[in-house]
One Martini backbone bead per residue (centre of mass of N, CA, C, O) as a GRO file, in nm:
protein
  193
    1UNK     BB    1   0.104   0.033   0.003
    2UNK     BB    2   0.130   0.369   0.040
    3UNK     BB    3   0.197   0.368   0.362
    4UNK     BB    4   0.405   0.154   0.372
    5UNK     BB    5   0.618   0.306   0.177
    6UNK     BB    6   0.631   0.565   0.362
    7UNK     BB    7   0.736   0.417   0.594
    8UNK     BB    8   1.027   0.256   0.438
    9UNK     BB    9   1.120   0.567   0.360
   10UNK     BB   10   1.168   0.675   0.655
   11UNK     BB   11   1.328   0.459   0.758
   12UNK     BB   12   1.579   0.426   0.557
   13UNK     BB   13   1.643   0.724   0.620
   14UNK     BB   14   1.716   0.656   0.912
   15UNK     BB   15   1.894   0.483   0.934
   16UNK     BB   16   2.107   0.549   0.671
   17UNK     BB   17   2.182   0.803   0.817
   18UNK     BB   18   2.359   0.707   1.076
   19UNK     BB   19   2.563   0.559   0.892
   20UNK     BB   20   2.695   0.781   0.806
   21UNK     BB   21   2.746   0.944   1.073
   22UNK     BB   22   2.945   0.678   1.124
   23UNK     BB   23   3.090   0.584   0.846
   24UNK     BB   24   2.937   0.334   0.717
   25UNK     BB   25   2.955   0.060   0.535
   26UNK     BB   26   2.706   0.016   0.291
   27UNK     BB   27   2.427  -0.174   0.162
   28UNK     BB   28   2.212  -0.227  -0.035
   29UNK     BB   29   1.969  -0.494  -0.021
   30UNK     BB   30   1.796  -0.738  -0.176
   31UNK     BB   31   1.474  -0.606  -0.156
   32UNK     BB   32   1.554  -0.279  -0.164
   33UNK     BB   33   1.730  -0.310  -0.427
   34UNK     BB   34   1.521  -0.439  -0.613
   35UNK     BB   35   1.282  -0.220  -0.587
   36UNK     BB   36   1.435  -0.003  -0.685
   37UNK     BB   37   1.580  -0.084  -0.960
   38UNK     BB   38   1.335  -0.225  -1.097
   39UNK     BB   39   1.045  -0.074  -0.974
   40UNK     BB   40   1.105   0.203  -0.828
   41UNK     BB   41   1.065   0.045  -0.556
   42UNK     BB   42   0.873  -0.142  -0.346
   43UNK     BB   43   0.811  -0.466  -0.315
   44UNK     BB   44   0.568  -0.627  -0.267
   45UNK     BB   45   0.528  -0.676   0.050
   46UNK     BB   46   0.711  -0.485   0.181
   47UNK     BB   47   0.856  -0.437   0.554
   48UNK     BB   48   1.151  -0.374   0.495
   49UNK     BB   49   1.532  -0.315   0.526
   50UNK     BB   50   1.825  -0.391   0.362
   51UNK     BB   51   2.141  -0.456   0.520
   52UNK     BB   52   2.514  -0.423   0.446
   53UNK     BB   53   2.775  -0.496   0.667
   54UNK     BB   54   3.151  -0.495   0.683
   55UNK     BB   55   3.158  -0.508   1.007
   56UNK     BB   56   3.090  -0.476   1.355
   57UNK     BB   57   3.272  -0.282   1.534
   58UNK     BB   58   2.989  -0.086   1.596
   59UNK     BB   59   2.714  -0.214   1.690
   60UNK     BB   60   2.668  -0.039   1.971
   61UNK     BB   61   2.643   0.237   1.832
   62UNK     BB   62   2.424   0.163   1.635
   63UNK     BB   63   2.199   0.045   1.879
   64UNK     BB   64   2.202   0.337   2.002
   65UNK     BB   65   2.129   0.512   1.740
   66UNK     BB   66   1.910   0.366   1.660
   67UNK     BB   67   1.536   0.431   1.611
   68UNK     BB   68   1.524   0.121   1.760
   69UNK     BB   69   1.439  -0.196   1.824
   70UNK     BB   70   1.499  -0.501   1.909
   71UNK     BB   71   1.464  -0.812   1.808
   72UNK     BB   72   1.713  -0.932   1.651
   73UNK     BB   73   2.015  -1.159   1.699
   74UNK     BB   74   2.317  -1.300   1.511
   75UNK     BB   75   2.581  -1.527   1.656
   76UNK     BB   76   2.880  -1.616   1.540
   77UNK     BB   77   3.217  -1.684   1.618
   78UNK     BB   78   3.133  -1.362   1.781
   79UNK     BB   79   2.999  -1.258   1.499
   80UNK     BB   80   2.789  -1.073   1.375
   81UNK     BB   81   2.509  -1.138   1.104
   82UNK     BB   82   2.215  -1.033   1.272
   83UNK     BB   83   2.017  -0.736   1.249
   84UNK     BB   84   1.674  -0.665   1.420
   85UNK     BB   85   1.462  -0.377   1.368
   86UNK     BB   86   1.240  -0.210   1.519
   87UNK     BB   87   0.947   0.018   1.443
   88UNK     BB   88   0.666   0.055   1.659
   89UNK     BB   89   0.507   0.247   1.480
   90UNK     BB   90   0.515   0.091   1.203
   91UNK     BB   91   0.697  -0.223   1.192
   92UNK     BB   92   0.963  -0.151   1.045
   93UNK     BB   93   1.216  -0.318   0.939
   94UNK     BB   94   1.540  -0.366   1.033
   95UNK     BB   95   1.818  -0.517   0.812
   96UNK     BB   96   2.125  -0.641   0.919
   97UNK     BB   97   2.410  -0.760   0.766
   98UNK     BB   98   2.688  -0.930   0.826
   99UNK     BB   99   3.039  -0.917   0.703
  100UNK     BB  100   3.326  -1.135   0.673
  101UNK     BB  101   3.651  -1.148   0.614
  102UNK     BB  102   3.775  -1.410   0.359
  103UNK     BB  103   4.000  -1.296   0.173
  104UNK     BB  104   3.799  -1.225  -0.109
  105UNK     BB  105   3.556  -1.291   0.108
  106UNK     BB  106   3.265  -1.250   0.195
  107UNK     BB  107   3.061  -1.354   0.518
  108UNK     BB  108   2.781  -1.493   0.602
  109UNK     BB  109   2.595  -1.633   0.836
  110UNK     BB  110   2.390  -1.952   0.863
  111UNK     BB  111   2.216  -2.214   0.996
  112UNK     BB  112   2.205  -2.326   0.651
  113UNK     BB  113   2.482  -2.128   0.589
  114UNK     BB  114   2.611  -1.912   0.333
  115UNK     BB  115   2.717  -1.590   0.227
  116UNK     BB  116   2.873  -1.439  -0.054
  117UNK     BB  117   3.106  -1.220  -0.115
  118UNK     BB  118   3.316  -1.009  -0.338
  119UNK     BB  119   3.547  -0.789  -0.255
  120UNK     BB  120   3.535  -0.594  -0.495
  121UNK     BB  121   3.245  -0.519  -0.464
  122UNK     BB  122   3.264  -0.398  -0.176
  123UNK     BB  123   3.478  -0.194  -0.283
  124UNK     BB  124   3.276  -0.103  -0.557
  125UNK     BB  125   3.079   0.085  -0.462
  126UNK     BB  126   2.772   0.310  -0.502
  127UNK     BB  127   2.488   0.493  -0.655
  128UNK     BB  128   2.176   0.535  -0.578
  129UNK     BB  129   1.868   0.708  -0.723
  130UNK     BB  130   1.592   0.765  -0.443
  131UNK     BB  131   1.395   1.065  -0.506
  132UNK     BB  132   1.671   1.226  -0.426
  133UNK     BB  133   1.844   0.985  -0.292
  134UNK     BB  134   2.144   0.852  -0.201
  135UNK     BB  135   2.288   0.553  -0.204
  136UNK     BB  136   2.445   0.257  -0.122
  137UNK     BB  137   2.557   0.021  -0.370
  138UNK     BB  138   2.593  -0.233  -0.553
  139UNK     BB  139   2.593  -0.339  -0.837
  140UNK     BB  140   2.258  -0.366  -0.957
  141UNK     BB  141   2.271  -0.594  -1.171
  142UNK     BB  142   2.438  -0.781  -1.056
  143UNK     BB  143   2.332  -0.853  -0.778
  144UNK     BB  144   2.048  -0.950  -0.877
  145UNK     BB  145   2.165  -1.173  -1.037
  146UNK     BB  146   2.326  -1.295  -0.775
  147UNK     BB  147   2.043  -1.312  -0.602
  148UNK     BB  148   1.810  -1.402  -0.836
  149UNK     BB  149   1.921  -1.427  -1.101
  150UNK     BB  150   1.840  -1.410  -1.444
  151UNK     BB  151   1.507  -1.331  -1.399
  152UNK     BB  152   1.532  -1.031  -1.211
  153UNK     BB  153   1.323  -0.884  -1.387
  154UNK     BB  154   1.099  -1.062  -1.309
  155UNK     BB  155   0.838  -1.076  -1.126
  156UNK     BB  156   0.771  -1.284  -0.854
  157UNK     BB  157   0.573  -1.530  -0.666
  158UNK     BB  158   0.656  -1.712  -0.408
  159UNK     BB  159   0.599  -2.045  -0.326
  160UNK     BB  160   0.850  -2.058  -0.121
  161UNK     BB  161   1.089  -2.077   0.051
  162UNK     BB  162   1.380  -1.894   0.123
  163UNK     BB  163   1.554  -2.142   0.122
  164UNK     BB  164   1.477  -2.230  -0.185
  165UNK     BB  165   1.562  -1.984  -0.321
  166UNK     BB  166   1.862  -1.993  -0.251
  167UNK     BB  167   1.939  -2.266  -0.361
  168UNK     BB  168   1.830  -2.189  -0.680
  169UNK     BB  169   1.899  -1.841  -0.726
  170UNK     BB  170   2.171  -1.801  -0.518
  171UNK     BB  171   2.523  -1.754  -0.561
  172UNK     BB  172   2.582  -1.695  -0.262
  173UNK     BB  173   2.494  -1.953  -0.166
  174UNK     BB  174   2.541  -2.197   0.062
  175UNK     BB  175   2.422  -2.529   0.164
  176UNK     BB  176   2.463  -2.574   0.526
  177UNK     BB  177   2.280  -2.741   0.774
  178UNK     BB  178   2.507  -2.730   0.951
  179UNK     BB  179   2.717  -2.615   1.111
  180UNK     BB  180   2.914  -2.298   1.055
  181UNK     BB  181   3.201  -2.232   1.056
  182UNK     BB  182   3.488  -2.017   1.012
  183UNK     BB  183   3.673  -2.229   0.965
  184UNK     BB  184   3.522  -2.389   0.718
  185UNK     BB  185   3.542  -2.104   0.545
  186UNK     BB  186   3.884  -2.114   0.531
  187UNK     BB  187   3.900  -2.386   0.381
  188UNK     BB  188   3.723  -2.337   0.144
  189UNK     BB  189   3.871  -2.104   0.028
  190UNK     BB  190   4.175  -2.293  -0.010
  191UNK     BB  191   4.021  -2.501  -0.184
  192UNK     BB  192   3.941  -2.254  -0.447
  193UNK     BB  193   4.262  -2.168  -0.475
   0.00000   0.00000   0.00000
């Protein structure tokens, strides 16, 4: 509806605010990302705000100055993952993913596996412009395509849990659902060299 979307560019604009005003490096993320870019708005259904953040060291100053309550967060082998944050006037979600860097690659971890992103693309972010406002993101053809697939131009309806579509259509996602330790993800890295 369109008092939901003007609740979440009013929330992603708080929250963004903060971010550069701490001068956090970030990319607009996810369902975010895709909605700014393919459909120009957010997508049908969207309640959240998706954010990127690669590294957690400000994490406690960070959850001090946005203007949100926490709902959850998820931390692996000492360091987060993820930060979800809701603003209890509107309901909209504030969703922060952390990725910590090992050797050329990014990666959160997942209770179901992890997510990684290339070091070169998180080192060339650039800007999107929604509204008359500049965002921080990832080259947005590149990410869309890596995160949702070749078909990412097409809007889906999915009927499908969110981890089958990232087993599916996410180049970025390994799916472990066995604990994924960052010892196993340095493994890995050293396996793909």
């Amino acid at each position: 509806s369109r008092r939901q979307r003007q609740m979440c560019i009013r929330d992603r604009n708080k929250g963004v605010a903060v971010l550069e005003n701490l001068g956090i490096q970030y990319s607009l993320g996810r369902g975010t990302l895709l909605g700014i870019h393919r459909d120009k708005s957010y997508t049908e259904g969207e309640n959240d705000i998706d954010i990127d953040i690669f590294d957690d060291k400000q994490i406690h100053t960070l959850i001090n100055e946005l203007p949100f309550q926490i709902l959850l967060t998820t931390i692996a082998s000492g360091k987060y993952q993820q930060l979800v944050m809701i603003d209890p006037d509107t309901g909209v979600l504030f969703d922060i993913w952390f990725y910590s860097v090992i050797k050329n690659k990014y990666f959160n971890k997942h209770d179901q596996g992890y997510f990684s992103l290339n070091k070169q693309k998180v080192h060339n972010l650039q800007k999107i412009k929604f509204e008359n406002i500049e965002y921080s993101c990832f080259d947005p053809d590149w990410y869309c395509e890596y995160w949702y697939g070749v078909n990412w131009k097409t809007p889906v309806k999915y009927s499908k849990t969110w981890i089958q579509f990232y087993k599916e259509d996410c180049a970025g996602f390994e799916y472990h659902p066995e604990a994924v330790s960052y010892t196993h993800l340095r493994a890995h890295e050293t396996e793909a060299d």
